[in-house]
Structures are given as C-alpha cells and as structure tokens.
VONUKE-864904 format. One line per field, with one value per residue (C-alpha): chain; residue number from 1; x, y, z. Coordinates in steps of 0.2 Angstrom, whole numbers, padded with zeros to 4 digits, always signed. Layout:
// residues N
cadena <- c(A, ...)
num <- c(NUM, ...)
c1 <- c(X, ...)
c2 <- c(Y, ...)
c3 <- c(Z, ...)
END
This chain:
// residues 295
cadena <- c(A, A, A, A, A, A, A, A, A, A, A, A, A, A, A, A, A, A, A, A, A, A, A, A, A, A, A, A, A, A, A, A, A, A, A, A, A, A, A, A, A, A, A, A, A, A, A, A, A, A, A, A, A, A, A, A, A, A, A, A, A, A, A, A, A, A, A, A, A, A, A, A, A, A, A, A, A, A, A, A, A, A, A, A, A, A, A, A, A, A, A, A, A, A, A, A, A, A, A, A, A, A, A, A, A, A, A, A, A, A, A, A, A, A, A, A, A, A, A, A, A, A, A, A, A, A, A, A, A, A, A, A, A, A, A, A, A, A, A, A, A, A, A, A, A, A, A, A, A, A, A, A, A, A, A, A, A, A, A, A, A, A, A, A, A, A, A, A, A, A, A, A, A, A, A, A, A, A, A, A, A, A, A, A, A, A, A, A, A, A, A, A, A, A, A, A, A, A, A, A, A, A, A, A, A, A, A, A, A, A, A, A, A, A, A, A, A, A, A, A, A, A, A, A, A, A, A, A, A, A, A, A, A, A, A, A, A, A, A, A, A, A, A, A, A, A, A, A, A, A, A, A, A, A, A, A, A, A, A, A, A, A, A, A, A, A, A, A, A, A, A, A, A, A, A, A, A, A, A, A, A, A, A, A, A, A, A, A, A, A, A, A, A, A, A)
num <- c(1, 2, 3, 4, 5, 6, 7, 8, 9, 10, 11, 12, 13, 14, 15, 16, 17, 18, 19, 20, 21, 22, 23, 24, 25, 26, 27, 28, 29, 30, 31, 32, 33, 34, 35, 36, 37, 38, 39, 40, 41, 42, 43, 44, 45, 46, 47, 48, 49, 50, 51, 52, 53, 54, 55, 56, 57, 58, 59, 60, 61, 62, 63, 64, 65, 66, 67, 68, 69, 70, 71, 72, 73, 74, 75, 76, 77, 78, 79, 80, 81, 82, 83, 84, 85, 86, 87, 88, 89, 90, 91, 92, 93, 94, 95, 96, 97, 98, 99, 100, 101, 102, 103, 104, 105, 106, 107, 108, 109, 110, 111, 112, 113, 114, 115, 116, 117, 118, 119, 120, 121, 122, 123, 124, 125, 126, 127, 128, 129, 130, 131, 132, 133, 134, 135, 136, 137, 138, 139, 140, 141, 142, 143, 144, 145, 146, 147, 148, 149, 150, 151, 152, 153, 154, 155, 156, 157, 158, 159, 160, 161, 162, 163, 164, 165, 166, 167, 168, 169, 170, 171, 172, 173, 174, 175, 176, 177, 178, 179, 180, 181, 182, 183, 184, 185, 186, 187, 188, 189, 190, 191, 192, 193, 194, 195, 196, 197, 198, 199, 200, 201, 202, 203, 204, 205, 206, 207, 208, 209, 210, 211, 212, 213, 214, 215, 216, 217, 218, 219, 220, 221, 222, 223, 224, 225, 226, 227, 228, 229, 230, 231, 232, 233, 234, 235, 236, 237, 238, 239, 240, 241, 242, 243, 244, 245, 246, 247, 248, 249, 250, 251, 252, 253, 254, 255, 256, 257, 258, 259, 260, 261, 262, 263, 264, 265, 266, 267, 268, 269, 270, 271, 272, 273, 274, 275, 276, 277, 278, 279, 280, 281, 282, 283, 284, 285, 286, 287, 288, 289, 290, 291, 292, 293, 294, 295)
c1 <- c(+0584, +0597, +0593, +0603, +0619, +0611, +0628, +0619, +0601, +0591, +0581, +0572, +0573, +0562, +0571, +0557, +0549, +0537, +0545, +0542, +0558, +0564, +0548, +0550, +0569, +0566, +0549, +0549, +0560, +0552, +0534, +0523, +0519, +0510, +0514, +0534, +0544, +0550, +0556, +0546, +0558, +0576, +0588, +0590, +0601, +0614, +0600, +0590, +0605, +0610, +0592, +0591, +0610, +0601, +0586, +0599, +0608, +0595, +0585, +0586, +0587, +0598, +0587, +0590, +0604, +0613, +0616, +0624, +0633, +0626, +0627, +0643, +0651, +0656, +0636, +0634, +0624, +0622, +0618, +0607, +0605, +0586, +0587, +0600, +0598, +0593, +0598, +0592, +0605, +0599, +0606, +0591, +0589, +0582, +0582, +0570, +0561, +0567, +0565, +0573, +0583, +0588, +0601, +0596, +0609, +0609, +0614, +0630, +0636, +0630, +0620, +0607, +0603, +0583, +0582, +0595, +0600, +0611, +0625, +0642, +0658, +0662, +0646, +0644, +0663, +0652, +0637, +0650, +0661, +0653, +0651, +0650, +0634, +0627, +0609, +0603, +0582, +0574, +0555, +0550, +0553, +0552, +0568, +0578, +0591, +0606, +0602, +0617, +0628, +0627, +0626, +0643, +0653, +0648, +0649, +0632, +0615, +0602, +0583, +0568, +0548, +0546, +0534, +0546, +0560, +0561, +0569, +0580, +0583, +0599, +0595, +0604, +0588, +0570, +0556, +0541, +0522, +0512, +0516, +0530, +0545, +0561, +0577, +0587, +0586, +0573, +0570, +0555, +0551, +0531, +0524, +0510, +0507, +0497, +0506, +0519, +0515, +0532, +0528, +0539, +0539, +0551, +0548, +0564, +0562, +0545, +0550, +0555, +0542, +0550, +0534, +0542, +0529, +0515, +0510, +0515, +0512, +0500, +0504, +0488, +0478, +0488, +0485, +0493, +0487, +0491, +0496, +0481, +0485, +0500, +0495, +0503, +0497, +0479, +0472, +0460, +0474, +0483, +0469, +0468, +0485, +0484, +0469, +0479, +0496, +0488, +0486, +0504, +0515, +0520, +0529, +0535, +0543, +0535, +0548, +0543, +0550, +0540, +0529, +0532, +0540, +0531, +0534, +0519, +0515, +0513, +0494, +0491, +0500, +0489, +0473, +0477, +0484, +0466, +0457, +0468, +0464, +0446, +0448, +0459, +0447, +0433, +0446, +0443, +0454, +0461, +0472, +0489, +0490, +0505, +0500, +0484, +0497, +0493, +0508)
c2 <- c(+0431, +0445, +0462, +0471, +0480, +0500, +0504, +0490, +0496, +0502, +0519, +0534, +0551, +0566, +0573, +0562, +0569, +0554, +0552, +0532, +0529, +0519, +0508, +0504, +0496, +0489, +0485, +0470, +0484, +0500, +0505, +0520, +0523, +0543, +0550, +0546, +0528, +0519, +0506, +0491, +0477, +0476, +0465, +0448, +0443, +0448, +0454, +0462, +0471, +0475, +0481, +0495, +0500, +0504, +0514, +0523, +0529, +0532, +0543, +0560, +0567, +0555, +0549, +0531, +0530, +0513, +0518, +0534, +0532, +0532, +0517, +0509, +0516, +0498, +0494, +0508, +0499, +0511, +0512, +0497, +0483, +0482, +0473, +0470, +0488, +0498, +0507, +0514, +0530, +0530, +0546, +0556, +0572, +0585, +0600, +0584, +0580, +0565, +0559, +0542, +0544, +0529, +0525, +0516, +0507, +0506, +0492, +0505, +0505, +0522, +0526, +0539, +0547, +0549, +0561, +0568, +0560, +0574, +0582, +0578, +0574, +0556, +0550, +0558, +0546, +0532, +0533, +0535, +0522, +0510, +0518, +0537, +0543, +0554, +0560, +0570, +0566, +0576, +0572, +0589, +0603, +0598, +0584, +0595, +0603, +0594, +0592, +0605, +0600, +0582, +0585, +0595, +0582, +0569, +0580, +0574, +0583, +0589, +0586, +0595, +0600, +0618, +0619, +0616, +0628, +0640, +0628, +0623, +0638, +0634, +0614, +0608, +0598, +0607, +0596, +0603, +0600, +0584, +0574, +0557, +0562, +0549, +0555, +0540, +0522, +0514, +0529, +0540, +0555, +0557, +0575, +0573, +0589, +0589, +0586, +0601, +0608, +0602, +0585, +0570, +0550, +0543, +0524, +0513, +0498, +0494, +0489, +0503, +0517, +0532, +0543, +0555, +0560, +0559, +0543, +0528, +0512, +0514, +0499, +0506, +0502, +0489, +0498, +0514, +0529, +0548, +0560, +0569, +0579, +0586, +0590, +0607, +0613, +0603, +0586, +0588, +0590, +0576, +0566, +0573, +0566, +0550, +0546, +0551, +0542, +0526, +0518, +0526, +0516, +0498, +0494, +0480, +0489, +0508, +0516, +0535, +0547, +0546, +0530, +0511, +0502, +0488, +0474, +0467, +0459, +0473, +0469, +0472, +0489, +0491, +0490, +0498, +0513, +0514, +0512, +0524, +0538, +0534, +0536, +0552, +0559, +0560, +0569, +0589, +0602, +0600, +0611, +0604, +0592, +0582, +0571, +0565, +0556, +0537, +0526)
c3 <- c(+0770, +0770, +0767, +0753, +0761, +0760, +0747, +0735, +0737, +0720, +0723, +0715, +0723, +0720, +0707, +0694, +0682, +0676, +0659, +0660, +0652, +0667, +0668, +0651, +0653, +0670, +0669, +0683, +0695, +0693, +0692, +0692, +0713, +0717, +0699, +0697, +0696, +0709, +0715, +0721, +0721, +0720, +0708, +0713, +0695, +0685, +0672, +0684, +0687, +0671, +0666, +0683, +0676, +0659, +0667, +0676, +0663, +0654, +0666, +0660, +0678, +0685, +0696, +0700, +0712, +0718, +0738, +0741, +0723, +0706, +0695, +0690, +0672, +0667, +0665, +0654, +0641, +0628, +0613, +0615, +0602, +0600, +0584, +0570, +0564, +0578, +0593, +0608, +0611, +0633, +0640, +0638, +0638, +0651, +0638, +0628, +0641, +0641, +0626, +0619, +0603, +0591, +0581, +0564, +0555, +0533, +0522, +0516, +0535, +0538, +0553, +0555, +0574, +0577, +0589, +0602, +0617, +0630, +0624, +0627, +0616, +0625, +0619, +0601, +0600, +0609, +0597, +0581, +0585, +0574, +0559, +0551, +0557, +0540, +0545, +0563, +0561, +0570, +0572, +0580, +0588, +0606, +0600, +0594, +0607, +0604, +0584, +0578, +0590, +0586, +0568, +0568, +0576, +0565, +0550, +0545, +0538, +0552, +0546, +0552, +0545, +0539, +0552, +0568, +0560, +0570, +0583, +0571, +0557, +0553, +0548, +0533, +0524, +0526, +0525, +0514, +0514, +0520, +0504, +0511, +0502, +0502, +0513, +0509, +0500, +0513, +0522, +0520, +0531, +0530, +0538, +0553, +0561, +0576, +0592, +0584, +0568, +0563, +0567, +0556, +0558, +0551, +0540, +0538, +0526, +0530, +0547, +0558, +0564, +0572, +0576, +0589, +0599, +0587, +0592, +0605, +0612, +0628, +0641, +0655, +0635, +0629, +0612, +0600, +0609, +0606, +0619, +0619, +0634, +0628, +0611, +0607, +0591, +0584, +0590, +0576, +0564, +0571, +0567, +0547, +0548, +0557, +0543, +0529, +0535, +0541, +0524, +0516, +0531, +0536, +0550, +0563, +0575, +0584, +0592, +0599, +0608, +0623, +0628, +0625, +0612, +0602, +0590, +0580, +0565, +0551, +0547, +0564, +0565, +0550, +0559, +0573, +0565, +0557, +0575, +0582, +0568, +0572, +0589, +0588, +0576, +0590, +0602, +0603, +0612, +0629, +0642, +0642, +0656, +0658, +0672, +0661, +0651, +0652, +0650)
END
C-alpha cells in the first residue's frame, strides 16, 4: 500500500494542551497518547477527512496540521448541525481554554450563543448569517472572554450569575440567587455553583442541557462525571447543587463546555443526574489538577 504523500499527512504538534475537543469530533483519528491528542490513523474517506478538517478548526491551539499547511478553509464546517436546533460554534478559544460554544436556535427564528467561541468579525457574520442572534449565555466565569464583544456585534443581551460578575461587570441581564428563573419561552437558566460560584446551566425545551463545566459526559466512565480536579470554588457545594437541580431538569441532549457530548433517553438522564449528585456528594477538596481530568 502507498504511504500518504507527507503534504497530505494528519498530525499534532506540541502546542496541545489536552482539551479533548479534537478526540471528541474525530474519535476514530485522534486519541489521547502521553497526555495530549494525537494521531494514530490517518483518513482513508471523504468523512474521515471532513471529520479531522473539524477537529482542526476547532482546536483552540491550532494544533492539528495537514503536512507543512493547515487545513483547507473550504472544510471549514462550522457552525455544526448537531440536531435541528443546535449548533456546535468550533473555533474554540485559547482565552476559554478551549471550551466548546453552542448555538441554539428558537421557534421565532432567533438564535441564542452559549458560550464564546475566539473572536473575530468573519465568524461573528459566519455564526449570524442565519438568523439575528438575541442572547450571549454565559455559563461562568472561565467562558466568558469574548462575551461583550460578541454580544455588541450582534446587538443582543449578555447573561451571566451575580457570582461570576466580576468577569463580566458590565453584562446586560444579572442572574440572581439559586432559584431557576425563565430567560426566554423554553429557556430556563438554573444557578449551580461549584465549579465557579457563578456557575449556570442552561435547560432549552426539556431537551437541551447546556451545563458549562458544571458537569459532562465521561467516555474513560462511560457515565456523567464532574471535574472534580479542577473545581475552583466548592465540590461540596457543587454537590448541594447537583442534589437540588437533579429533580428541577429534563433533558435529551448534555452538551458542556469541556467533556463529551451525550444523547439519552430523558429518564435515563434522570437517573443518572441522581447517581452523580450521590457520587459527587462523597467527593471533598482537592488541589487543582488538570492532568487528573478523565475524559
């Protein structure tokens, strides 16, 4: 067999910082090797291809390099139909850590951005283009880098909890307390400090879970896990949380920030939520540790 011309050949260079978004669009391609991605096989069909294309545009350190060039502009795939009414924005960014952002469509034809990707004006058009974009969600602190900008050149209303404020002070829509409150028809912001004190997921039509970092889906488990490791403010509050919220939410679909995406049955969300808050609430303190994270 033919190797691969070296122009054509998919690969990861040190610049990695572990953030699992790439594993996560090219699952088959690119996989976890000494603590960053790499690549273990290369594309051998047109949606192999198109899938390393979208971890490439996605990676937040631009990372993934085809040969000696980056990755072709035509196979820009984003934003990225997940379902019907949501979006994956790609082009994380580094001042997020990497963290994905969604784009969530409403019945009126609005769409509301959940999280930031990077900033630039070519992509706020590209993420616009299909619709006025009204609300900027932010689910916490660590998220919210590009949230003014983006929110200005949409003309649309930036969100974030009292408790991550001060990374956002001039935010058009404070959210209050730890009671759920209803942003917008379908749409219900409910408070979970713990991984930030801030910390918001966000409940679209009893389908869509937007939990930030709050919570994710765990591949290495094959169950919900929380980051435990990087917990910034309280595991033990994010487990008052996780207790209190597990009964008030239903969902189909988990969609973080960081960590896998899921798509279950809403009655096994359910119980799983409840495990997780009983497994979280036997969690204590811990250094912050960002290589303990398990993907």
């Amino acid at each position: 067999m033919n190797e691969p011309s070296a122009d054509v050949v998919w690969s990861v260079d040190r610049r990695c910082t572990n953030c699992d978004t790439a594993r996560q669009l090219a699952p088959e391609l690119i996989a976890e090797v000494a603590g960053r991605s790499t690549v273990v096989r290369q594309p051998r069909t047109e949606t192999e291809e198109r899938a390393m294309h979208a971890a490439a545009f996605a990676c937040h350190t631009r990372s993934i390099r085809r040969g000696t060039r980056g990755p072709d502009p035509a196979l820009d795939p984003f934003p990225l139909p997940l379902t019907e009414h949501v979006y994956l924005c790609g082009h994380n960014s580094p001042h997020t850590a990497g963290a994905n952002a969604y784009l969530l469509r409403r019945p009126a034809g609005n769409l509301m951005m959940i999280d930031t990707p990077r900033w630039n004006d070519s992509l706020a058009a590209r993420y616009a283009a299909d619709g006025p974009i009204t609300d900027v969600l932010l689910t916490h602190r660590d998220h919210a880098a590009h949230g003014r900008q983006y929110a200005d050149r949409f003309g649309a209303r930036l969100w974030i909890h009292e408790g991550d404020l001060t990374a956002v002070p001039d935010a058009d829509r404070v959210l209050r307390g730890e009671e759920p409150v209803e942003i917008a028809d379908g749409v219900t912001a409910h408070p979970l400090p713990g991984h930030t004190e801030g910390s918001v997921l966000y409940v679209a039509d009893e389908r869509y879970c937007f939990s930030g970092d709050s919570f994710y889906w765990s591949r290495s488990a094959g169950d919900l896990a929380v980051a435990e490791s990087v917990t910034w403010y309280s595991i033990t509050v994010l487990a008052a949380s996780l207790a209190r919220t597990a009964a008030r939410i239903r969902f189909e679909w988990l969609l973080p920030g960081h960590g896998d995406r899921r798509r279950l049955p809403a009655e096994e969300f359910a119980r799983r939520m409840r495990d997780l808050a009983g497994r979280t609430a036997e969690l204590g303190p811990r250094p912050i540790d960002f290589s303990a994270l398990r993907w």
